[in-house]
N, C-alpha and C positions, 0 to 999 in steps of 0.2 A: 139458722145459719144462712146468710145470705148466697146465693147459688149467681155466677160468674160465668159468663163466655169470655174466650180472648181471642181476636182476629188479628193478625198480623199474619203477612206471607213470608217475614224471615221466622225459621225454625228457631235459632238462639233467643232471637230475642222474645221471640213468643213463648218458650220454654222457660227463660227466665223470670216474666212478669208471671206465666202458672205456680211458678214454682215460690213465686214472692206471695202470691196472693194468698196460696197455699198453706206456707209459714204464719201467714198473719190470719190465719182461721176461718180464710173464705173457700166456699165449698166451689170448687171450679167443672164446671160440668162437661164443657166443649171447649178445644181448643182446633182453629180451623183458619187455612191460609187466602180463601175466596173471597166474596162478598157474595155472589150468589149461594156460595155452600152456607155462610155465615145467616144469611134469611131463614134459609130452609134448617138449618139445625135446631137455631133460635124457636121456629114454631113446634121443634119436634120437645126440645129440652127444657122449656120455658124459664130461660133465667131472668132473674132480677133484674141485673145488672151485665150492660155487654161493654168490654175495653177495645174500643177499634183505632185502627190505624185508618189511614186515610187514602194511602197509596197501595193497592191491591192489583193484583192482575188482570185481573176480568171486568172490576166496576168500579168507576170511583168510589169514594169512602160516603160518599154526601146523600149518592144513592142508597146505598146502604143501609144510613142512618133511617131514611127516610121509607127504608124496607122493613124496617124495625119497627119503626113508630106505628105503622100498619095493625102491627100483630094486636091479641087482645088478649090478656093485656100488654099492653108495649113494655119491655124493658127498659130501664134507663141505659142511655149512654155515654159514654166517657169516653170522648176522643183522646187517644194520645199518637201525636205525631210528630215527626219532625220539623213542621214546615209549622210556621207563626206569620205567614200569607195573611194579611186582609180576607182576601177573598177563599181563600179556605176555610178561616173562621168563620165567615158570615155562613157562605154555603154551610157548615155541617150545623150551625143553630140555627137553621132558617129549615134544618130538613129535619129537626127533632132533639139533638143531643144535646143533653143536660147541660156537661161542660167539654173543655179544651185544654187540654195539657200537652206540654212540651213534651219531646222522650229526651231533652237534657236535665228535666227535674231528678230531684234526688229521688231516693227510695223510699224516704220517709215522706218527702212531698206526694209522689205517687200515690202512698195507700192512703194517708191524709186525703187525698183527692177523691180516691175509690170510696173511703167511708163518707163521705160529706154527700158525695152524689146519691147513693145508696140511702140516705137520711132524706135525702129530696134537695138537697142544697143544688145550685146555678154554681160551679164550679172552673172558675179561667187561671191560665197561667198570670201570675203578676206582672200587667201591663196590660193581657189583653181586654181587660175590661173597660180600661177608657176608650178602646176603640169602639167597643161596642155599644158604650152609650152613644160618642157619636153619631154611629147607624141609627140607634134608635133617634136621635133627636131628626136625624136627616129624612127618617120615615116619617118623625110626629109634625114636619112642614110638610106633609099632604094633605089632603083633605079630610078632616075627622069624619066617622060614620054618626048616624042619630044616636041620641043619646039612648044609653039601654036600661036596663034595669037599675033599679035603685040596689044598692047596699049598706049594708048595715054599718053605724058608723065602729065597729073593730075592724070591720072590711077592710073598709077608707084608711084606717091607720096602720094597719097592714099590707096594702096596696101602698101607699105611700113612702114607707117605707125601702119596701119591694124597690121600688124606681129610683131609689137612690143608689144601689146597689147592696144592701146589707143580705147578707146571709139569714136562712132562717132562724140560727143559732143566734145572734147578734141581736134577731125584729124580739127571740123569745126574751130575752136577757133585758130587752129596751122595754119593753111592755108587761114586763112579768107574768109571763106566759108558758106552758111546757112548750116542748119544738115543737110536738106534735098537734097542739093547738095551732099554732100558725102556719102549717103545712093545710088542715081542713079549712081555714078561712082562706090559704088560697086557692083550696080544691073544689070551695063552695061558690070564691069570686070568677074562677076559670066559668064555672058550669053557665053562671049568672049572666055571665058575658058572651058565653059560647065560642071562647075563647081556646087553645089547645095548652100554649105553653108557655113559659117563662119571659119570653122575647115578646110573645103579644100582649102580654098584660103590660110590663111595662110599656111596649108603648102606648096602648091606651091610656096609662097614668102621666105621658109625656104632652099625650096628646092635650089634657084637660089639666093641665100643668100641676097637678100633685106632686111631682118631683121637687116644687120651689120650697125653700126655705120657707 
């Protein structure tokens, strides 16, 4: 059973999404209205998976995340907020978190979301991921680092993949693959690369233009 935090500082709605997660068979460990409190729980409870909000009382959300990603093992995270800002996107996947969801998604979006991330999936509201290529293409006009380690060519086509934007479920379907093959080739191309997360591989694969047709 996958084990769940939820941070959000309003009670309703933070009791709501417990109480959804709950119904749909995830085991919710902590529920906590801080971002400070939300660290410190997080290393006491070690969940899987943490649902944060973005606006908190004490610290922004981005800190947070980035409070999270810290721990070992780091929890995935799943932003859901109100706000579909540029710059609060970027900030919360530039500090760790898996994906980015509205809180105007449905309920069935929502756990669809919770489960994808929880599988390892890169998880955006529909839309925000064209912004986030973007970014990444804006990042891959800087200066490329040396080139690093060779990989393997399923890597390559996995990595390739990756930078187009497809889901792990989607690269396993394309390649005929389980998910969880292609979650260790990209656990194995992170290491390779020395790399952290979702955001820097792709742009890596932006950089050396594997993303092109």
């Amino acid at each position: 059973m996958v084990r769940v935090m939820v941070v959000d500082d309003h009670p309703m709605w933070r009791d709501g999404i417990s109480r959804d997660l709950a119904e749909a068979g995830y085991d919710v460990v902590a529920t906590v209205g801080e971002g400070r409190q939300a660290v410190r729980v997080a290393g006491a409870v070690r969940p899987d998976l943490v649902v944060l909000d973005l606006r908190l009382p004490d610290m922004p959300g981005h800190e947070v995340a980035a409070g999270l990603s810290g721990l070992e093992p780091p929890p995935r995270v799943l932003v859901l907020s109100a706000s579909a800002e540029q710059d609060d996107v970027l900030e919360a996947i530039k500090a760790g978190a898996s994906g980015y969801l509205v809180k105007s998604a449905s309920r069935e979006e929502f756990l669809d979301a919770v489960r994808r991330t929880a599988e390892g999936d890169a998880v955006f509201t529909p839309g925000l991921a064209g912004l986030l290529l973007g970014e990444y293409r804006r990042l891959a006009a800087q200066p490329a680092p040396a080139e690093g380690p060779r990989l393997t060519e399923r890597e390559t086509q996995v990595l390739r993949l990756v930078a187009k934007g497809l889901s792990y479920k989607q690269i396993a379907e394309r390649l005929v693959v389980s998910h969880r093959t292609v979650q260790n080739h990209v656990q194995n191309t992170l290491g390779k690369l020395q790399l952290h997360n979702r955001v820097e591989l792709v742009r890596y694969a932006i950089e050396r233009g594997l993303d092109a047709d």
